[in-house]
C-alpha positions as CSV (number, residue, x, y, z in Angstrom):
1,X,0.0,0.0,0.0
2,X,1.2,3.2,-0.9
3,X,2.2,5.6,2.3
4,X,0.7,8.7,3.5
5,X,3.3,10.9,2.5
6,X,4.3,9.6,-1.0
7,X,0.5,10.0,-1.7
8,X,0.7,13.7,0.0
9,X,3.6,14.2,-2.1
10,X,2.7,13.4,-5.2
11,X,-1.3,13.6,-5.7
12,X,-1.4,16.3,-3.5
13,X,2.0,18.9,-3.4
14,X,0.2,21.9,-3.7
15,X,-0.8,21.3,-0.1
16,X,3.0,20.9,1.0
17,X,5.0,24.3,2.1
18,X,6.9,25.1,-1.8
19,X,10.3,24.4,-1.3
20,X,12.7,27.3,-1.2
21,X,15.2,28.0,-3.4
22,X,18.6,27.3,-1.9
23,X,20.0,30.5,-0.4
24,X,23.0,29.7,-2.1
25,X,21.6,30.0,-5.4
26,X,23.5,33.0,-6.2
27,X,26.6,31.4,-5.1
28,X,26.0,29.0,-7.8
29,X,26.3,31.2,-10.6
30,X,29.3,33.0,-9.5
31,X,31.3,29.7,-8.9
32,X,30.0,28.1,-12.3
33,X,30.9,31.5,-14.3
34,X,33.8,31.3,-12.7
35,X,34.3,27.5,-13.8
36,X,34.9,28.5,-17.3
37,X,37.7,30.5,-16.5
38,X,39.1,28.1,-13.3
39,X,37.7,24.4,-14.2
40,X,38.6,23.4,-10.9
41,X,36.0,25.7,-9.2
42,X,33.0,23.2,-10.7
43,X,33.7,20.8,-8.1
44,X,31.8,22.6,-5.7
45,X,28.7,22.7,-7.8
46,X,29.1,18.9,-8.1
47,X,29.9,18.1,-4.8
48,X,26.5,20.1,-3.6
49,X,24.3,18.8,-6.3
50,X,25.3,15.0,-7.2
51,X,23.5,13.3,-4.8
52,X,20.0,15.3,-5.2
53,X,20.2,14.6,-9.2
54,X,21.2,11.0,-8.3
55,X,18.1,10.4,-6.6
56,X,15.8,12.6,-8.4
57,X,16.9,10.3,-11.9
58,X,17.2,7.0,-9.2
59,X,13.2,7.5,-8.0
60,X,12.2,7.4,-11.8
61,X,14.3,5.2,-13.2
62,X,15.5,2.9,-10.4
63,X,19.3,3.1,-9.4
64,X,20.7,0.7,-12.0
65,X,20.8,3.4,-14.6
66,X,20.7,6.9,-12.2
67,X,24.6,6.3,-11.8
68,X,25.2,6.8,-15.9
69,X,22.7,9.5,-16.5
70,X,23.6,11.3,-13.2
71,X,26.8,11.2,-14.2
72,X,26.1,12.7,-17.3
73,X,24.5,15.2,-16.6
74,X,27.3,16.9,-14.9
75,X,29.5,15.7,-17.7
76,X,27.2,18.4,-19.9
77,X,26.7,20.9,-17.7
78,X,30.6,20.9,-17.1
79,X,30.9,21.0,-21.3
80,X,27.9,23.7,-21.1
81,X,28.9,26.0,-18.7
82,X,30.1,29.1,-20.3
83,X,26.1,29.4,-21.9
84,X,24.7,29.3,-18.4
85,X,23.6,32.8,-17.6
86,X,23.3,33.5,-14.0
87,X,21.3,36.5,-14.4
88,X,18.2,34.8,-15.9
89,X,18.5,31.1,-14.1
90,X,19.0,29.2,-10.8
91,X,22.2,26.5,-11.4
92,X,20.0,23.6,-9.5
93,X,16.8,24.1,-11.7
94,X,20.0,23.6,-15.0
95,X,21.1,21.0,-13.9
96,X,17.3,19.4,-13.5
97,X,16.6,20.4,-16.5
98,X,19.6,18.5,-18.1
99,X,18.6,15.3,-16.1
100,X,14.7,15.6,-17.1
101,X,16.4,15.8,-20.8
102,X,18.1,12.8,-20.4
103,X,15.7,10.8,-18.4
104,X,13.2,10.9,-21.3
105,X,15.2,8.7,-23.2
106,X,13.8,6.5,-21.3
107,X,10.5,7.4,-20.6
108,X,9.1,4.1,-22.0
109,X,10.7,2.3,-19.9
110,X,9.4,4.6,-16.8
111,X,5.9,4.0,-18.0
112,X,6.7,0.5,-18.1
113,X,7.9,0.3,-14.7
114,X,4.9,2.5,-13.0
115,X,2.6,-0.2,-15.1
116,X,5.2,-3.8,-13.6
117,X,4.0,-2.2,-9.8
118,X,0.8,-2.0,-10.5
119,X,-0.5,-5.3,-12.2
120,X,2.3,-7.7,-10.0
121,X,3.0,-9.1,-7.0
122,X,5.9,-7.1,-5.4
123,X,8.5,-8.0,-7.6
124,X,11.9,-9.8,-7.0
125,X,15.6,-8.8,-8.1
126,X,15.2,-11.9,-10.4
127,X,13.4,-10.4,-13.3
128,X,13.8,-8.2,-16.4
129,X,15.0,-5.0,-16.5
130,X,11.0,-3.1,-15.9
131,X,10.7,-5.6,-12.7
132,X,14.5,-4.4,-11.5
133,X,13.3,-0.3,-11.6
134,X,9.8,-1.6,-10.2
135,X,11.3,-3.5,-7.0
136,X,13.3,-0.1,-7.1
137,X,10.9,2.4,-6.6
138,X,8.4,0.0,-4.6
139,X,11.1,-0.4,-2.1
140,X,11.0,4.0,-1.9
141,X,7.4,4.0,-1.3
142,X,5.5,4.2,-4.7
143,X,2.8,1.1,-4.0
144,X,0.8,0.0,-6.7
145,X,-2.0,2.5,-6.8
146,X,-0.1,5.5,-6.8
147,X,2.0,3.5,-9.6
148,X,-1.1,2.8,-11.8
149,X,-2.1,6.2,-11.4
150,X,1.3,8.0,-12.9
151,X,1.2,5.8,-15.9
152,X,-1.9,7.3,-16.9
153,X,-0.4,11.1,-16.1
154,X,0.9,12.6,-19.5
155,X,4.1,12.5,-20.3
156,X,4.6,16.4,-20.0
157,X,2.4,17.0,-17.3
158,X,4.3,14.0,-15.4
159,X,7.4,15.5,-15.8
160,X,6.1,18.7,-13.8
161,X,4.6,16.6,-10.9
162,X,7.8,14.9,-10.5
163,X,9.9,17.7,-10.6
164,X,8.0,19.1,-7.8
165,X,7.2,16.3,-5.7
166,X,10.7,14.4,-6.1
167,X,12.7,17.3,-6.8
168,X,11.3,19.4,-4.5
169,X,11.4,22.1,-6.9
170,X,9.6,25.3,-6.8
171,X,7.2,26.3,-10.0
172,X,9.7,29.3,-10.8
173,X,12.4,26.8,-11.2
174,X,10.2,23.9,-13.0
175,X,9.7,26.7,-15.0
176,X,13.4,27.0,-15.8
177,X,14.6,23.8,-16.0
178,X,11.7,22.8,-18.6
179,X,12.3,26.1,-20.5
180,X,8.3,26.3,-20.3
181,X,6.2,29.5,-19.0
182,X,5.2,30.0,-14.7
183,X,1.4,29.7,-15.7
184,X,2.3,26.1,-18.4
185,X,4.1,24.5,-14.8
186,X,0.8,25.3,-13.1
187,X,-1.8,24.2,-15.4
188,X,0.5,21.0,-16.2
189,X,1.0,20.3,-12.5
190,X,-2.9,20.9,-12.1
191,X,-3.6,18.3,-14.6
192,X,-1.2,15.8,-13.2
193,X,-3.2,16.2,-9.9
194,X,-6.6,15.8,-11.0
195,X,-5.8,12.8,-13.0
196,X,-4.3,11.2,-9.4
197,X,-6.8,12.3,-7.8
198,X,-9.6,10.7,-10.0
199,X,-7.4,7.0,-9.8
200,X,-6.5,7.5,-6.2
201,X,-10.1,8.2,-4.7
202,X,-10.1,7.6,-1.0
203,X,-6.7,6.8,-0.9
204,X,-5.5,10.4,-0.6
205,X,-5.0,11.4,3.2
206,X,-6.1,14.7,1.8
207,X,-9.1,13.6,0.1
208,X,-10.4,15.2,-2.7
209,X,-9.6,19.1,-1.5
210,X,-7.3,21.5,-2.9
């Protein structure tokens, strides 16, 4: 059964306190535009960031593939980092947005997943690669009826739910990362919600407020 707060987090976030953008947000873009010149100096935007991205792509895709495409995506950022501009973005909300990128190379096999956890049996280490990432995120809280109902979430407004609920990122930088508009990360993430919602029912510890 799916828990309390993974339900709260995901059908429901617009009922959690927004997360805050890091107070060190500003600190970001100095030591990345000062990466370009001094390479060295991007270690510290690595070493703050790796293990949030790591479990951001690890909760969608299941840890077997979150070390490559972690990895990667600070492999392009680093390759990337004399575009960044930090008077128009937040560096965290970048580097999402490089990790939501890569992570929908692999969106069928997301979908797939959500869909293994919610027609099996909880499912072993034994199986295919779908079973592997569904034992994976079973075992961080998704149950099967929260599972069913992201698999029926579009693909676009999915990515907004996620990015909120695993991410814990606010709308301002969902909007950044997706390169979308404020009022296109609410309506998405509204949509995402209602369609939870409507599979959920009385699961919700919420119920069926806003």
């Amino acid at each position: 059964m799916t828990s309390d707060l993974a339900l709260a987090t995901l059908a429901f976030p617009g009922r959690l306190p927004a997360a805050a953008v890091p107070a060190e947000a500003d600190e970001d873009g100095r030591v990345l535009e000062a990466s370009v010149r001094e390479p060295d100096r991007f270690t510290l935007i690595f070493d703050r960031y790796f293990a949030q991205v790591h479990a951001y792509v690890a909760r969608r895709l299941g840890t077997d593939i979150a070390d490559d495409l972690a990895a990667e995506t600070f492999l392009i950022a680093f390759r990337q980092r004399d575009r960044f501009d930090r008077r128009n973005g937040v560096v965290r909300a970048w580097l999402y947005g490089i990790a939501t990128n890569l992570i929908r190379r692999h969106r069928r096999d997301e979908v797939r997943a959500w869909r293994a956890i919610a027609k099996l049996p909880p499912p072993t280490e034994s199986g295919g690669h779908e079973d592997r990432i569904a034992a994976q995120v079973t075992a961080q809280g998704t149950g099967r009826e929260l599972a069913a109902a992201l698999a029926k979430v579009s693909a676009k407004d999915r990515e907004v739910l996620l990015l909120v609920a695993l991410g814990q990122l606010t709308y301002d930088e969902v909007a950044a990362a997706l390169g979308i508009a404020y009022g296109t990360v609410c309506s998405r993430l509204s949509r995402a919600r209602r369609v939870l919602r409507d599979s959920l029912g009385s699961l919700g510890p919420l119920g069926g407020e806003e």
